[in-house]
N, C-alpha and C positions, 0 to 999 in steps of 0.2 A: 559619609555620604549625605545623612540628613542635616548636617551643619550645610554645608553645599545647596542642597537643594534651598533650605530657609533664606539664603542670599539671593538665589538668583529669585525666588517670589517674592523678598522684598523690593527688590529693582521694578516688578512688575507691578508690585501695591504703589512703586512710584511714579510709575508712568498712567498708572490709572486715574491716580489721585491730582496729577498735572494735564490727563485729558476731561477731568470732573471740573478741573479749575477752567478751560477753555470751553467747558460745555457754560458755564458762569457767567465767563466774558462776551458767550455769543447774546445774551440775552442782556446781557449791560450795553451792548453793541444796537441791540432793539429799544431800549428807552432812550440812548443817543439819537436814532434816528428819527423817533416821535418827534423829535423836536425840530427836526427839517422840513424845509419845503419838500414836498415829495419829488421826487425826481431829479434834484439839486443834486450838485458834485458833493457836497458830504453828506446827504442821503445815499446815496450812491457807495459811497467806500463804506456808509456804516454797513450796509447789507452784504457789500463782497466781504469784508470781515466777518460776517456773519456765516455766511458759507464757506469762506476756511477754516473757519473757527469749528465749524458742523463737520464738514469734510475728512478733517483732521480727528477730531472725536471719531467721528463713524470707522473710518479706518482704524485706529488705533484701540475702541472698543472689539471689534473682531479680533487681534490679535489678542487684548488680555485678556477674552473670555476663553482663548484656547488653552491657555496656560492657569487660569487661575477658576478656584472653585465658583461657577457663577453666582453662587447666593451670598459668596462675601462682596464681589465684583457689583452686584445689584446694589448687595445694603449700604458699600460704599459711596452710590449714587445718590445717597440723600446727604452728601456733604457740596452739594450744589445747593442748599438749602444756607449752610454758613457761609458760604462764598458770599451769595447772595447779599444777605443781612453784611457782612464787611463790604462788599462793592457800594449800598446802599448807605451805610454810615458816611464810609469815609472820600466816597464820590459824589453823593447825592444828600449829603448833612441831614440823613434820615435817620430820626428818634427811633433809638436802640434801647425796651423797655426791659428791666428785671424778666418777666414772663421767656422774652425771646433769648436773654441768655443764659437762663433755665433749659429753654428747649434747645440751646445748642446744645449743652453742657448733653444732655440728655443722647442726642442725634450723635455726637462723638464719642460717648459711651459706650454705648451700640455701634456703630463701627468697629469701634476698637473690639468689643466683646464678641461679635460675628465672626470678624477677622481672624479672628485665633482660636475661635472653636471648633473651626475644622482640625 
């Protein structure tokens, strides 16, 4: 039975960790749109992107906090933090220093060690 249970919460660690990645993209979705005319058609689709991108998190966070212990579901949230720094590298040719991949290194740690200390 607890083999059971550890699969169907790690489907749920996957769905959280792919609504963490869309909470990323809504905010990569917001420095695309800095760079529009305001109110232009791809100002315009970067913001509805944005709020499906939000939409879809909002919803999808209420479900895995049902199912999953909220303070690993929380501490999961600072992996919006690497998302981040990768969308910035490899979208935006933004200087990735020693420091910042120390503090991933560190922020996935702690996921990981949160995660399974329940």
């Amino acid at each position: 039975m607890g083999r059971i249970k550890k699969k169907w919460e790690i489907k749920w660690y996957i769905l959280l960790h792919f609504l963490i990645f869309l909470y990323a993209v809504s905010a990569m979705l917001g420095k695309k749109a800095s760079g529009y005319d305001c109110l232009s058609i791809e100002f315009l689709m970067a913001y509805f992107g944005i709020f499906l991108c939000m939409g879809i998190y909002a919803a999808g966070w209420q479900q895995v906090i049902k199912r999953l212990p909220l303070t690993s579901a929380y501490a999961s949230r600072a992996a919006t933090i690497i998302w981040g720094m990768l969308f910035g590298h490899f979208l935006y040719r933004d200087p990735v220093s020693v420091r910042q991949v120390i503090a991933t290194i560190v922020i996935a740690g702690g996921i990981v060690y949160f995660s399974f200390s329940d």
